[in-house]
N, CA, C and O atoms as a DFTB+ gen file, in Angstrom:
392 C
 N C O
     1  1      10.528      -7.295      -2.301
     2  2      11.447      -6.438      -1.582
     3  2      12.407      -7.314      -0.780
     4  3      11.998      -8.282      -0.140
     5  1      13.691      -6.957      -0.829
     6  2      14.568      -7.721      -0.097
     7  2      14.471      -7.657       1.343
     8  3      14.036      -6.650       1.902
     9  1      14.911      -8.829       2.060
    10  2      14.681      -8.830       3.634
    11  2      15.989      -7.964       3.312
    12  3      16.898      -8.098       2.492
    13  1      15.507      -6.382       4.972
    14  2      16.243      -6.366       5.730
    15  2      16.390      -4.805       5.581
    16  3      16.877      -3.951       6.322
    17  1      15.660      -4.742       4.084
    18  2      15.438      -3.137       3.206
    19  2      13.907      -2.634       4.068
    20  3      12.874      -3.126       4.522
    21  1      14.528      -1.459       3.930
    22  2      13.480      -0.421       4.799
    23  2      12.153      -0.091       3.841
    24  3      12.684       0.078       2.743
    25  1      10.968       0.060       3.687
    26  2       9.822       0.724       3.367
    27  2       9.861       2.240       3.786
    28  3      10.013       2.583       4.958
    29  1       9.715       3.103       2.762
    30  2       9.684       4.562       2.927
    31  2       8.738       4.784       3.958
    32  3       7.738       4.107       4.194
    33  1       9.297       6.180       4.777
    34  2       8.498       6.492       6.015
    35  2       7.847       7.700       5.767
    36  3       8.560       8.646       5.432
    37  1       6.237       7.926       5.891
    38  2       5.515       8.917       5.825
    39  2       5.483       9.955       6.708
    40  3       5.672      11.153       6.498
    41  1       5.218       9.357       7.752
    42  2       5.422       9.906       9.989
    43  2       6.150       9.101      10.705
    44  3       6.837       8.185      10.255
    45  1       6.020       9.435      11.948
    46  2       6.683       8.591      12.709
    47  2       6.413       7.276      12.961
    48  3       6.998       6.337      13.502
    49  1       4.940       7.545      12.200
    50  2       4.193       6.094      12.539
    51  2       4.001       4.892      11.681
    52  3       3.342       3.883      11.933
    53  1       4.694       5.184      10.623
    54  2       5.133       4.581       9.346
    55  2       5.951       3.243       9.722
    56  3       6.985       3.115      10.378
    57  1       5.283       2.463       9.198
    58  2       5.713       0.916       9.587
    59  2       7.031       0.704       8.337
    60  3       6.605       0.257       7.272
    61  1       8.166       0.913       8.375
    62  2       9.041       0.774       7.261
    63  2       9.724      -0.413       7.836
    64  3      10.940      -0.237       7.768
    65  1       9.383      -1.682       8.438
    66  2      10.412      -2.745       8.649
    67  2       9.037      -4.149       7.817
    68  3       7.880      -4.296       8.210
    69  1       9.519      -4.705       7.001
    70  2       8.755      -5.853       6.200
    71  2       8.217      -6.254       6.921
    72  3       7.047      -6.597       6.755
    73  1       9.130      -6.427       8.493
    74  2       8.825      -8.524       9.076
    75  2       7.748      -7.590      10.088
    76  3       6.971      -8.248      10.780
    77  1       7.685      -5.960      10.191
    78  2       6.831      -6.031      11.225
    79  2       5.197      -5.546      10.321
    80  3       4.097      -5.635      10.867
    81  1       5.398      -5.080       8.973
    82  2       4.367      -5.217       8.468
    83  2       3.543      -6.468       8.038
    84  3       2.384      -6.409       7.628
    85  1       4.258      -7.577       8.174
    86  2       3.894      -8.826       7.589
    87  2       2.974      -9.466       9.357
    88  3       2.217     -10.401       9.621
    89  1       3.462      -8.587       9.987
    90  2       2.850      -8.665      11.433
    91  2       1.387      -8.382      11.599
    92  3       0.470      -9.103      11.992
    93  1       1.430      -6.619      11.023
    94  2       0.310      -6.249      11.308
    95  2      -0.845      -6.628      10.553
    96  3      -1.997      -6.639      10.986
    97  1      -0.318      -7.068       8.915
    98  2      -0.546      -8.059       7.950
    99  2      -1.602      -9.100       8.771
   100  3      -2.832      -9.147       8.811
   101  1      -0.819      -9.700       9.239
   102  2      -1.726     -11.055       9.754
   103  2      -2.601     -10.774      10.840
   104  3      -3.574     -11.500      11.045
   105  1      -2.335      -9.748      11.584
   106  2      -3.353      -9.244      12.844
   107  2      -4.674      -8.729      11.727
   108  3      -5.779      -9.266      11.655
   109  1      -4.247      -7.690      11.015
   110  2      -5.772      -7.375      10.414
   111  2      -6.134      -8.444       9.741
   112  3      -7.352      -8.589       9.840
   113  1      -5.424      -9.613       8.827
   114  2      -6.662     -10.830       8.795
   115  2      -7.251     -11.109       9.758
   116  3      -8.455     -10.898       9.613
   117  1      -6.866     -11.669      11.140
   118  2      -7.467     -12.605      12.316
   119  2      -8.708     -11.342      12.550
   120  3      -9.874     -11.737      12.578
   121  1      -8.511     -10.241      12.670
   122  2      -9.210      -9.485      13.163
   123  2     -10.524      -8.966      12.291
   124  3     -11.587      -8.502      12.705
   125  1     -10.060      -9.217      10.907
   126  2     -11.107      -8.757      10.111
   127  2     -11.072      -7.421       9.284
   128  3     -11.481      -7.141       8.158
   129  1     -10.314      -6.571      10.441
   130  2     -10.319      -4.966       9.466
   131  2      -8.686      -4.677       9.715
   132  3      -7.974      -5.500      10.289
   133  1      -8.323      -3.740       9.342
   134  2      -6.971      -2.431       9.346
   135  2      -7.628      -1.385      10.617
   136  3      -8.703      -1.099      11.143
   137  1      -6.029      -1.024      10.692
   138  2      -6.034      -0.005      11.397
   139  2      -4.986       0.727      11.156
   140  3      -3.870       0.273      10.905
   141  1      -5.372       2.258      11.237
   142  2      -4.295       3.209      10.907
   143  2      -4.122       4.279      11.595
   144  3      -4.795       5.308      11.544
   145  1      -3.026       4.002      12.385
   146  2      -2.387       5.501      13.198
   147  2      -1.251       6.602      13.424
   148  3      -0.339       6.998      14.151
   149  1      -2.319       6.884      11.737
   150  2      -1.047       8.019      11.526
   151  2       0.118       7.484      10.381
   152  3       0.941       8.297       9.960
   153  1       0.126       6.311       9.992
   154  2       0.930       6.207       9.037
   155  2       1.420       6.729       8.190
   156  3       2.634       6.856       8.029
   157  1       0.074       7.348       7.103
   158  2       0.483       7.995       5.951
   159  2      -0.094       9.076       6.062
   160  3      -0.303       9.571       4.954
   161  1      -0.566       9.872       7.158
   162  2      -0.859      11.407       7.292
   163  2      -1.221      11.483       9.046
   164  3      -2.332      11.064       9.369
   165  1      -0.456      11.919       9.964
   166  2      -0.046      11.451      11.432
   167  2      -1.378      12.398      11.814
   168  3      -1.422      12.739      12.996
   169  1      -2.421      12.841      10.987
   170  2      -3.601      13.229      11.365
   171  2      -5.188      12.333      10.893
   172  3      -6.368      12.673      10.971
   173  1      -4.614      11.273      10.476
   174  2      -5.807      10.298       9.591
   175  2      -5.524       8.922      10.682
   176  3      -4.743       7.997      10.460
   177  1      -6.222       9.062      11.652
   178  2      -6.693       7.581      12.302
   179  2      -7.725       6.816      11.355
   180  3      -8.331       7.374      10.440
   181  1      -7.847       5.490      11.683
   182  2      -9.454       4.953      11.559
   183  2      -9.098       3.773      11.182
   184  3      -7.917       3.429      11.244
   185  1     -10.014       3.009      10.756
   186  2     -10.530       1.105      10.592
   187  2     -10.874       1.563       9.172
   188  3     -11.100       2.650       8.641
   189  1     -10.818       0.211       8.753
   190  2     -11.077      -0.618       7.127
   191  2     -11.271      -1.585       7.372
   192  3     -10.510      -2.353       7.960
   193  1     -12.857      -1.896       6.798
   194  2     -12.728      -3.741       5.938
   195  2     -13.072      -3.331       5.024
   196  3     -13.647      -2.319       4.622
   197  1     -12.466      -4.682       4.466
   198  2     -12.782      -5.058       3.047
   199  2     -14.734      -5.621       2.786
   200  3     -15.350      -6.430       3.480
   201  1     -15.179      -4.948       1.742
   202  2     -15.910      -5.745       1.362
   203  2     -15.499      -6.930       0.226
   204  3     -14.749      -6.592      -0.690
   205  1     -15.940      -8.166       0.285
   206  2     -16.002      -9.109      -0.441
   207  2     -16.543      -9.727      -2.176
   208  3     -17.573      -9.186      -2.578
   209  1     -16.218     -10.261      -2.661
   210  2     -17.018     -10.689      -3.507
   211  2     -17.207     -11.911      -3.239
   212  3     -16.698     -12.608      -2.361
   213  1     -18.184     -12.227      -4.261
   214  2     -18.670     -14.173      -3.605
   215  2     -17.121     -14.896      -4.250
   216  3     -17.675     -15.950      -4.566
   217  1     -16.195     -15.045      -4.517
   218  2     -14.842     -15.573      -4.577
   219  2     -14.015     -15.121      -3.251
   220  3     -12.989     -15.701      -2.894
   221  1     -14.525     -14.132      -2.637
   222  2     -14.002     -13.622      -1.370
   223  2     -12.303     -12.681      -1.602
   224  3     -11.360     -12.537      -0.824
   225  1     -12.506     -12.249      -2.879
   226  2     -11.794     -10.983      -3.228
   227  2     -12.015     -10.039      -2.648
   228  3     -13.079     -10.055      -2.030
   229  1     -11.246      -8.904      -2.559
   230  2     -11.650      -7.405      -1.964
   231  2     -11.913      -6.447      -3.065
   232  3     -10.915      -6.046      -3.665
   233  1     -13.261      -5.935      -3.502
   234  2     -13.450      -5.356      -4.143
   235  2     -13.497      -3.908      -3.842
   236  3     -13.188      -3.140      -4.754
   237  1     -13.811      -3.471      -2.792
   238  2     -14.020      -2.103      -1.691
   239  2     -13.935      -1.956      -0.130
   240  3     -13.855      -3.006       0.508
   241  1     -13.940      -1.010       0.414
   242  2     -13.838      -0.898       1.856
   243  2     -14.775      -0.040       2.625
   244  3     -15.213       1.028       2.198
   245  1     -14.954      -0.366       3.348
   246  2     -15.412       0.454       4.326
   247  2     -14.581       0.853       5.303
   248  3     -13.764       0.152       5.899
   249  1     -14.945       2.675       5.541
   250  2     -13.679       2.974       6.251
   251  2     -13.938       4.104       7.204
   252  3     -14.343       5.081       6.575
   253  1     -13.840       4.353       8.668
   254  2     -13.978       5.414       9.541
   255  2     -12.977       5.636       9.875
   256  3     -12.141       4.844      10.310
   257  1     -12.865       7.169       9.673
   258  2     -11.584       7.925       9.401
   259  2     -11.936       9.264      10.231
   260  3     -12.837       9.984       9.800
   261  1     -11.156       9.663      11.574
   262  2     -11.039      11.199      11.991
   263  2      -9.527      11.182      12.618
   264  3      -8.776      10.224      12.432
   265  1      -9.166      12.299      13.355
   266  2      -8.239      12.441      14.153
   267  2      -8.140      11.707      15.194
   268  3      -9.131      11.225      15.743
   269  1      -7.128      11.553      15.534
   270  2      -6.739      10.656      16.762
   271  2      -7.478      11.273      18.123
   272  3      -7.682      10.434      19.001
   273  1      -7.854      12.477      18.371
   274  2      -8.446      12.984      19.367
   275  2      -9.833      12.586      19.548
   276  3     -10.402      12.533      20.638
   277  1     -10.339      12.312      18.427
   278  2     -11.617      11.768      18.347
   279  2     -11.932      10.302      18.261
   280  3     -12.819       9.665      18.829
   281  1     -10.938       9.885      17.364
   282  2     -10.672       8.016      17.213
   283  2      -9.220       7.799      17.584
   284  3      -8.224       7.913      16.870
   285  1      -9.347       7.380      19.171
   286  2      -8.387       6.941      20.066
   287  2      -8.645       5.485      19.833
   288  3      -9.783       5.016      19.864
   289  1      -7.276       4.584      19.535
   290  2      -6.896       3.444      19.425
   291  2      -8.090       2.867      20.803
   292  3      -9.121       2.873      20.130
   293  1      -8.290       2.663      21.430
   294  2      -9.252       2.434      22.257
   295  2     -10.385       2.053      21.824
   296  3     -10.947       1.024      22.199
   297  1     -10.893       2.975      20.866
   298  2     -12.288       2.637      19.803
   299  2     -12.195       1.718      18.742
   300  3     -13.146       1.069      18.306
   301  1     -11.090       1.675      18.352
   302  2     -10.580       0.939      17.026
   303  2     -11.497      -0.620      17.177
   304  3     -12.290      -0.944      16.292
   305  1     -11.321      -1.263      18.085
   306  2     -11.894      -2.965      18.491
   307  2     -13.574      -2.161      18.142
   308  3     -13.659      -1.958      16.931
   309  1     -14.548      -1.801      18.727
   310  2     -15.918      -1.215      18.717
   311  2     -16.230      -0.867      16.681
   312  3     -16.903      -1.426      15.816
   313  1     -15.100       0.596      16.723
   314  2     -15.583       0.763      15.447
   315  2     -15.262      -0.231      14.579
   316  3     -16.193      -0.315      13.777
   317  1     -14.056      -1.367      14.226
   318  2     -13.737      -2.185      13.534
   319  2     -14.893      -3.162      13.241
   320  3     -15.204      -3.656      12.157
   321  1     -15.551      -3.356      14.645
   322  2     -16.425      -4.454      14.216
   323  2     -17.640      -4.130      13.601
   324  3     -18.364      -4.978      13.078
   325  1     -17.919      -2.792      13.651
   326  2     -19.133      -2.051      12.896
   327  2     -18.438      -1.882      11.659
   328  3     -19.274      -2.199      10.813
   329  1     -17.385      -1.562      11.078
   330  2     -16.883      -1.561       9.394
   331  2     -17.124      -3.343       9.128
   332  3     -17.760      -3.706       8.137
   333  1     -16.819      -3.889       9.652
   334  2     -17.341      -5.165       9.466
   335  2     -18.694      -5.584       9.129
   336  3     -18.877      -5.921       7.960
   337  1     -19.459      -5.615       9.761
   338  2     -20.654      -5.988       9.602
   339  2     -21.863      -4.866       8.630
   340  3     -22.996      -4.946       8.156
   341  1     -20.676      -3.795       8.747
   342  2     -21.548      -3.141       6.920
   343  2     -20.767      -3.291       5.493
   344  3     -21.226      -2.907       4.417
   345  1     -19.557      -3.894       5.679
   346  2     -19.110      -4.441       5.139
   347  2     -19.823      -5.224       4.692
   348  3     -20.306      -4.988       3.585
   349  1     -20.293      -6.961       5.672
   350  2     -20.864      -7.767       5.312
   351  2     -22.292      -7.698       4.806
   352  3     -22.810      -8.491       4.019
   353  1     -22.876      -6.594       5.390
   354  2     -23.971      -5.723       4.784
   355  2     -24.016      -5.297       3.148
   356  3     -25.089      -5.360       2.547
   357  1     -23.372      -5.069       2.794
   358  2     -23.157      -4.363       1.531
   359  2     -22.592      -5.217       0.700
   360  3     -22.513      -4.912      -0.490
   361  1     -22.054      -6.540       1.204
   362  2     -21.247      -7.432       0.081
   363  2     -23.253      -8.522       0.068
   364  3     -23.689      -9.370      -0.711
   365  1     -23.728      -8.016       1.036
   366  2     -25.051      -9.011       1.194
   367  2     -25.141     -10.494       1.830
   368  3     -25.839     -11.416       1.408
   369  1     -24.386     -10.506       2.797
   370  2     -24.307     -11.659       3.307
   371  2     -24.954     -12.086       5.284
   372  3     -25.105     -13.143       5.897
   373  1     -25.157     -10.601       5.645
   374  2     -26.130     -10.313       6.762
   375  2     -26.515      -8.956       6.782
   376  3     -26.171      -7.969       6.131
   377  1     -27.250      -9.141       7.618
   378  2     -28.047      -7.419       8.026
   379  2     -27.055      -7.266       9.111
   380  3     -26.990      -8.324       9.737
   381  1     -26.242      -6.350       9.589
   382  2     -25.498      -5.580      10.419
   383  2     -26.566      -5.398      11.620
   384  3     -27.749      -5.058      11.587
   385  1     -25.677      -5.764      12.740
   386  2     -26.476      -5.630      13.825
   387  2     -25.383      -4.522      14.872
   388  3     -24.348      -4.721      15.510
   389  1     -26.244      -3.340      14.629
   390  2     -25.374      -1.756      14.879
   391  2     -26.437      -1.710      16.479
   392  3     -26.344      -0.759      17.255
């Protein structure tokens, strides 16, 4: 996609600028999971990780998903790190400590 061209917008919350998705891009590596508020349905909050394969591909996710009234950005750090560690659970690389 050319710099400078917009990404179609779902809601208001629709990230349509490259350089700031290439942002949030690199925050959910450092961090481990995604986060979504409201992007592509301004009623679908929640966290994603990836589960792994032993090449460290993403084969699947784990994902907690409600309304924003219930999963306030606030929770996102707490629940993220629990999609994580059943993540790492399920790819088999620790027991999740919930």
């Amino acid at each position: 996609m050319p710099r400078g061209k917009r990404l179609p917008r779902f809601t208001q919350a629709t990230i349509t600028s490259l350089s700031e998705l290439e942002l949030e891009l690199a925050l959910t590596r450092r961090r481990g999971y995604a986060v979504c508020r409201g992007e592509f349905e301004s009623s679908a909050w929640g966290v994603s990780a990836p589960i792994l394969d032993t090449a460290g591909r993403p084969v699947a996710i784990v994902s907690v998903w409600g309304p924003s009234e219930r999963l306030s950005e606030e929770r996102f750090p707490a629940l993220g790190q629990l999609a994580v560690a059943a993540a790492a659970a399920i790819a088999g690389r620790r027991t999740p400590e919930l």
